[in-house]
Structures are given as C-alpha cells and as structure tokens.
C-alpha positions in Angstrom: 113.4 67.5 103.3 116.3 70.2 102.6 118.7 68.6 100.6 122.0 70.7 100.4 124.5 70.9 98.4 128.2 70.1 99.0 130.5 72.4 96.8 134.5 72.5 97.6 136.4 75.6 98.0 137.6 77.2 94.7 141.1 76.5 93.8 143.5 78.9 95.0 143.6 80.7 91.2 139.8 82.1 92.5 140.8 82.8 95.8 142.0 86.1 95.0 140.2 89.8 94.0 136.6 89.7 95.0 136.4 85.8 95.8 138.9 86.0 98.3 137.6 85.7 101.9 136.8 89.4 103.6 137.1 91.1 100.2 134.1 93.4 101.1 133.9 94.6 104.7 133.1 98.2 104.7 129.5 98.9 105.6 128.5 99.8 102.3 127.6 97.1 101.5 126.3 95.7 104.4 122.5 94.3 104.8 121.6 97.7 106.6 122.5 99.7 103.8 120.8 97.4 101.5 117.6 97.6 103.3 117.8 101.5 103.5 118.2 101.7 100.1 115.6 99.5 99.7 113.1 101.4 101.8 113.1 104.2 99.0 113.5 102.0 95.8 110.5 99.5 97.0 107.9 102.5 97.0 109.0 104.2 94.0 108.3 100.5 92.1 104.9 100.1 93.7 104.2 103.7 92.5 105.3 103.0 89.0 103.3 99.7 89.1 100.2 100.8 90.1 100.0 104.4 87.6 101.1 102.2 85.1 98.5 99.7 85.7 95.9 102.4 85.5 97.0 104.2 81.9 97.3 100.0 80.6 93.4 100.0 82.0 93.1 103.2 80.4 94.1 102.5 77.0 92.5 99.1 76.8 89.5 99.1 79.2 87.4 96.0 79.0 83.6 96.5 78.6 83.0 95.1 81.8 84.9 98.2 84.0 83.4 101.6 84.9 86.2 104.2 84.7 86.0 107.9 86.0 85.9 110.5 83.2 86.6 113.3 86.2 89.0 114.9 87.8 89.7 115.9 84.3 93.8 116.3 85.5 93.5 113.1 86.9 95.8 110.9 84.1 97.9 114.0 84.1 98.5 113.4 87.5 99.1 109.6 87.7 100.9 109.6 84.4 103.5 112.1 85.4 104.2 110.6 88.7 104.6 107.5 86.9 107.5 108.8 84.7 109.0 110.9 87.8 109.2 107.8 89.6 110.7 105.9 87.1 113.3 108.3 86.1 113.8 109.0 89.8 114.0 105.0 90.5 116.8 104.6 88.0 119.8 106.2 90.5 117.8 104.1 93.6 118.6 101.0 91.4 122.1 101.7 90.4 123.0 102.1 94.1 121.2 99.1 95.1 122.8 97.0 92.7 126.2 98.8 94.1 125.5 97.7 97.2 124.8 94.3 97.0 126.8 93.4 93.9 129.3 91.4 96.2 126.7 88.8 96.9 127.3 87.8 93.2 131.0 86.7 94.1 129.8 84.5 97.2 131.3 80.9 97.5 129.5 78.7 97.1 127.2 79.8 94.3 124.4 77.9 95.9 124.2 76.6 99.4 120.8 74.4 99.0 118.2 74.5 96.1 116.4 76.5 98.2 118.8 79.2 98.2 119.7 78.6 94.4 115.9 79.0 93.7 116.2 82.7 95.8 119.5 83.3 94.2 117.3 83.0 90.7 114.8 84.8 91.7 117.4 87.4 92.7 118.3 87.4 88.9 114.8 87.4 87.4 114.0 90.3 89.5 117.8 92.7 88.6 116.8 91.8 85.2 112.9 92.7 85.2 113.7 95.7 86.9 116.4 96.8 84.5 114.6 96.2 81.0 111.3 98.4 83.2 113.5 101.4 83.8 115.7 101.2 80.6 112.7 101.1 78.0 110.8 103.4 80.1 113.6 106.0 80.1 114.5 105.7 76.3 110.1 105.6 76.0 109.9 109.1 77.1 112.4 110.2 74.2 110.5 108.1 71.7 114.1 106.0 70.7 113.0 102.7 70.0 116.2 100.6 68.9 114.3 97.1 69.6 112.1 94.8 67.2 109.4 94.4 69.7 106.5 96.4 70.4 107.0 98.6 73.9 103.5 98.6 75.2 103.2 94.8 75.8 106.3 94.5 76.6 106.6 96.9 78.9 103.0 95.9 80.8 103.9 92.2 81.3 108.0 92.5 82.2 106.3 95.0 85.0 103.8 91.8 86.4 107.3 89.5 86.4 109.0 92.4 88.1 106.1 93.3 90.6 106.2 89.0 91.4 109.9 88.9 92.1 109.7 92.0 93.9 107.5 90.4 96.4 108.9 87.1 96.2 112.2 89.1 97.5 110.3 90.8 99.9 108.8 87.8 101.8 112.7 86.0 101.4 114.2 88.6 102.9 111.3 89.7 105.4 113.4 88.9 108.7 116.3 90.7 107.3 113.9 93.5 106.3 112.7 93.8 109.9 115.9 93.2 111.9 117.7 96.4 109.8 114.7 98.3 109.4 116.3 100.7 112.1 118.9 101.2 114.0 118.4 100.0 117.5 118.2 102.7 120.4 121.3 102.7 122.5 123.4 100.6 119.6 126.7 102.2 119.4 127.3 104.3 116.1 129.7 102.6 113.1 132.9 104.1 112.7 131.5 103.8 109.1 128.6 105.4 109.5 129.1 108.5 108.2 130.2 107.0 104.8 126.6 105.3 104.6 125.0 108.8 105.3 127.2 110.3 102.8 126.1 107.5 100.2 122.5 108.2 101.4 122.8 111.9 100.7 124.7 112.0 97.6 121.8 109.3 96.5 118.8 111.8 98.2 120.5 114.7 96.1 121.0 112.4 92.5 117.3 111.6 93.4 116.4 115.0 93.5 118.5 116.4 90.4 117.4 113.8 88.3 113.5 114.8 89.2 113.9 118.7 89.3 115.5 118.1 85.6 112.7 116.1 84.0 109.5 116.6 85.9 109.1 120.3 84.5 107.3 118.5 81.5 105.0 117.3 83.9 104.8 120.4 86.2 104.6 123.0 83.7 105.6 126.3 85.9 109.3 124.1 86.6 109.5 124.2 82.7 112.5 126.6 82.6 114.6 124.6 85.1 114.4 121.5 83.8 117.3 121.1 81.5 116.8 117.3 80.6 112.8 117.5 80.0 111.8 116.3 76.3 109.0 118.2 76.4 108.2 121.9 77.3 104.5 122.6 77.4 104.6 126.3 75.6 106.5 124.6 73.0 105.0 123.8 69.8 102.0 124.8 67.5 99.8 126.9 68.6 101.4 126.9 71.9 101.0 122.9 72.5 103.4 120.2 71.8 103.0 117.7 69.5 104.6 114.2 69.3 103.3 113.3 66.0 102.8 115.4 63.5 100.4 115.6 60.2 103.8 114.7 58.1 104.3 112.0 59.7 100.6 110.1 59.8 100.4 110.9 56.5 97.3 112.4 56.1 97.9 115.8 54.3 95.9 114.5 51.2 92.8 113.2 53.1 92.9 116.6 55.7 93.6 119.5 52.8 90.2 117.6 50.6 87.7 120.6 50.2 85.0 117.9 50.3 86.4 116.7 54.0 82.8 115.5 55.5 82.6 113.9 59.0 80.7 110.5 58.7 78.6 109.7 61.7 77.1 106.4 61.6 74.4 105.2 63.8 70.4 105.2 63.9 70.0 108.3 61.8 73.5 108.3 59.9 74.3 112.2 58.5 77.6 113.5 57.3 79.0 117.4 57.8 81.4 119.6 56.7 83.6 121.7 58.9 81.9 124.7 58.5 78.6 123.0 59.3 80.3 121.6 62.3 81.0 125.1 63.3 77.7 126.4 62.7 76.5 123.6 65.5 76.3 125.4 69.0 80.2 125.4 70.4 81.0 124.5 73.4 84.7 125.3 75.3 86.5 123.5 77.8 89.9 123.9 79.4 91.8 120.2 79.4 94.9 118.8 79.3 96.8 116.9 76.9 98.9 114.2 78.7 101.0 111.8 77.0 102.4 108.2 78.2 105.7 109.7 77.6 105.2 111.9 80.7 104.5 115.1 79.2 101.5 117.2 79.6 100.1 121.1 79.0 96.5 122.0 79.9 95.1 124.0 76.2 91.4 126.0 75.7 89.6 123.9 73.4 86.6 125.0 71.5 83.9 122.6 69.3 80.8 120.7 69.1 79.6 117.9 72.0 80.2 114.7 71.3 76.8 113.3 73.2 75.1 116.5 70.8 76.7 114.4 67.7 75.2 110.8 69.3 71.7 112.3 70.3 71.3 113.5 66.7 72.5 110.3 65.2 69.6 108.2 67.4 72.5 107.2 69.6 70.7 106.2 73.8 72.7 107.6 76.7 75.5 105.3 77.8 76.1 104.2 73.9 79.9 103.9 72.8 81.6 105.4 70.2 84.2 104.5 67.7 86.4 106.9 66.5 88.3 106.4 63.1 91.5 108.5 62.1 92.5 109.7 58.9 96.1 108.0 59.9 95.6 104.4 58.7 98.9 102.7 59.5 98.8 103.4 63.4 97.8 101.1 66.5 95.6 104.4 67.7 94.0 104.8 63.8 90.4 103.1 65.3 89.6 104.2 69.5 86.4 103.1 71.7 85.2 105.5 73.5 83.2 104.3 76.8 79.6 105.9 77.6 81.8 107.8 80.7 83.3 110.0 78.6 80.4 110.2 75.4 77.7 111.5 78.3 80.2 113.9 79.5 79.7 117.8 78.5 83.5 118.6 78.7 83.8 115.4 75.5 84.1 117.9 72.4 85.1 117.1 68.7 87.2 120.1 68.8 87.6 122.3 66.0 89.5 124.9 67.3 92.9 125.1 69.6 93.7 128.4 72.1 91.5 130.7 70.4 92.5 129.5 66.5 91.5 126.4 64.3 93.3 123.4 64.6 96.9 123.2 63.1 97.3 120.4 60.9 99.8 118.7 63.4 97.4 119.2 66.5 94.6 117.1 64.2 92.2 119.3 61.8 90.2 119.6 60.7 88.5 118.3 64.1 89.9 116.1 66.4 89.1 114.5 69.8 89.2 116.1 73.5 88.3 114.5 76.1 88.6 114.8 80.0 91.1 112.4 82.3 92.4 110.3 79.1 95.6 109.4 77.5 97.3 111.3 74.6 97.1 108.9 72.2 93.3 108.0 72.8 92.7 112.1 72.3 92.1 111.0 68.0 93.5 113.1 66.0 92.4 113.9 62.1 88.9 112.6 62.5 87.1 110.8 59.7 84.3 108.7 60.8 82.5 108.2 64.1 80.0 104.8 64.7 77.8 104.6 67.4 78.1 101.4 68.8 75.4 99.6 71.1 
C-alpha cells in the first residue's frame, strides 16, 4: 500500500530564490541533459569499478583464484585506464551535480517514502561517488590528510557507490529510456545550442584533464602532460621511484658487507650478492606500474626465481614469500602465487638498465615480476620461504 505524505506549501519567507515556483527553466537542467551527461559518467564509473576490482584481486588474491601472469603490460594497462578514468570522471561529475542540483530545492522534500527512500539513495550515491574521486585524485599525489587507511576505504566506498549507482539506474530506467535520444522529427529547443555548448566545453575539460595526466601512463605523451606526477625518464637510473631507501629505512641492513639472501625451504642455503651474480642471469624487459597510475617499462637483469625454488627443493606451483628489509610497511612480507614463481620472466633482479640496483630502486636485489602491481614488485630483499 503506498502511503504518501501530505506536506503544506512553505511559508511565503521560502517561496523566494531557488524555492520559488519556475526558478529553473532553462534546459540545462532538464532530465535530457541529465541523462546525456549521464551516458558518459555511467561508463567511466563501471570502468573505474571494474580495473579497480582487478588491482584489489591483484594485491590480495585469495588462494582459491588462478590469475594470469601474461600479458606482462597487462596491469599497466588496466591500472592506467583506471586513474584516466577517474581523473577524467571528476569534470563528468561536477557537471552532473550542476545539472541536477535544483532537484535538491524541490517542494516537498519527499512526496511518499518511496520517493524519500530514492531521494536517499540519491544522497548515498553523490556522496559515494565524491569521497571515490576525491581520495582517488589526492591518491595519485600520495597526500593523505585523513586518519584512515586509503586501500580499504577506498575498495568498499566503491561496492556502496557501484549499489547506488544501479539502484539509480533501475529508478530512473524509464526516464533513462524516454531521453536516451532525441526523437526523429521532434522540433529542435531554442535552447539547444546552450546544451551542446555545455556538452562541448564538458567533451573538451574531459579531454584537457586526460591529455594533462595520462602521459604518466602513456609514456611517449610525457612532455605534454603538464599536471602528470610522474614522468617515466625521471628518476634513478632512469625509473621513478615513489619510495625511496631513506624513507623505508633500510640503509643499515642494505650497506651490511655480510648482506646474505636467506631462502628457506626443503634444502635451505643463503648467498651473497656476488654469488647471486655468479648464478646464470637472465634479462627481461617489464614494466613498473604503480596504483597511483604511473608506469615506465625498464631492462632488468638477475637470477630466476623458479632457479632459486628448484634449488631450495621447492615442486612446481609452490608459493613464495617474500620478506623486505623495510619492516614498518603493509608491503614488508608479499605471497607470491605459483603463476608468477613458474614464470621465466620472475627474476630477483640484481641489476636495473644496464647497472646495479640504486639503493632507492631496492639493492641489493629486489623483485620483478610480469603483470603485477608496484608495490607487490619487493623491494630490498631479505628472506624468501617456500611455502607449500
């Protein structure tokens, strides 16, 4: 049974300014426009969604689920449109809030609870979709001026958005399809123009935005984009770095002359850098891509990681475990799935374009692996365990 609810006109003192009756007329702000905008913001969500989705599976893989380790560029790939879609969705939403922001002046608040439950839903879903793009955007500068962690947060704020999102969508599925397009033969708005003038100063914000940022992603745009944080010829040794050797810490454990990598398994054995490089090196060309959006493909030199399992008794298909010199970091300990321990292009690289590692890029030997993100790629190596 519907059961609505009876409010009385506001008093005359609200009757004026945006409450008054016809305040917004121009087409602007119209459900056409809405849904136009709406045709572009909807797809750059479910983009961000679902790459998102897949780093989060990435980072935290459950035992149970076979990922890929090839293409190797494929997290490069799905983590850079992630943050190009994100950054680009930020004007989207600013215009679609624009042009629906009269709705939050409509009298009365609430018609039924039925429309009070969509009008909260409505809420849920501006805020959801806010805090996504607003952490996201200050995530790729690494400014953090909030006492929670970003990971989680960010992960499950994008399963409440993604509900709303289609909560809206099925609400709002006949207006959806009735202003999808303009009908043939309908006779054009005097204020049509306007709306393709919003549309195009929109398609060209869309497109500034992206052409400023995405040369951290798309390396040969580099030059052009002003806004990037990252370029990928910028930094030791020709790579970037996000956190250095200063920073984790580890300049005591790294500079020891008796550095030995412990690997533990069946037949445990321990060696020294310069036994490591004595092992048969293998090269590989991979990239480093980082949740922040930023990637740069490097020449990698060092010894297998499945060449390190078979001589520590490890099967084919066992894990690994990786420990870091860096103690105090959510990254210090990483599991390494049999995908990427059977797989030749998995080194524990020693050296970096043709020179050993630079302190801030992780030596003395650090992790490289194919199709996985930055901050799994461990850094500063100290102990390896084979795990079964």
């Amino acid at each position: 049974m519907k059961l609505d609810i009876r409010l009385p006109e506001p008093p005359a003192v609200l009757r004026r300014g945006p409450f008054r009756a016809g305040a917004f007329r121009d087409t602007l702000h119209d459900p056409r426009t809405a849904v136009v905008v709406g045709r572009l913001l909807g797809p750059a969500f479910l983009v961000c969604f679902l790459t998102g989705l897949f780093s989060h599976v990435l980072q935290h893989q459950p035992h149970w689920l076979a990922l890929p380790a090839r293409p190797v560029w494929g997290y490069r790939v799905t983590q850079g449109l992630h943050v190009a879609t994100g950054i680009a969705a930020v004007p989207l939403l600013l215009v679609k809030l624009w042009v629906v922001y009269p709705h939050l002046f409509a009298w009365p608040p609430a018609k039924s609870v039925v429309h009070a439950l969509e009008r909260l839903s409505v809420a849920v879903l501006m805020m959801a979709a806010i805090f996504e793009l607003g952490t996201g955007l200050l995530n790729v500068v690494q400014w953090y001026p909030w006492p929670f962690p970003f990971v989680p947060a960010h992960y499950w704020i994008a399963w409440v958005a993604a509900g709303a999102i289609t909560l809206h969508v099925a609400v709002k599925l006949p207006l959806i399809v009735a202003h999808w397009r303009r009908p043939r033969g309908a006779p054009v708005d005097p204020e049509g123009p306007s709306r393709r003038g919003l549309l195009t100063v929109l398609g060209a914000g869309v497109g500034v935005v992206t052409l400023a940022t995405v040369g951290q992603t798309v390396t040969p745009l580099g030059r052009v984009s002003v806004l990037a944080p990252r370029r990928a010829d910028l930094g030791p040794q020709g790579l970037p770095v996000n956190r250095t050797a200063a920073a984790a810490g580890v300049f005591a454990a790294v500079r020891d002359p008796g550095w030995r990598l412990e690997v533990v398994g069946p037949r445990p054995f321990a060696l020294t850098r310069a036994e490591l490089s004595a092992m048969p090196q293998s090269r590989a060309v991979l990239p480093i891509t980082c949740v922040e959006g930023w990637s740069a493909s490097a020449h990698w030199s060092g010894v297998r990681i499945r060449d390190l399992l078979e001589r520590a008794g490890a099967a084919p298909g066992d894990r690994l475990r990786v420990f870091s010199h860096e103690r105090f970091s959510p990254y210090s300990v990483m599991d390494m799935p049999g995908e990427w321990t059977g797989d030749p292009l998995t080194l524990l690289a020693l050296t970096l374009n043709g020179a050993p590692l630079a302190e801030d890029h992780g030596y003395p030997a650090r992790i490289i692996a194919p199709n996985r993100p930055g901050v799994l790629q461990t850094k500063w190596v100290a102990r390896m365990e084979v795990v079964r």
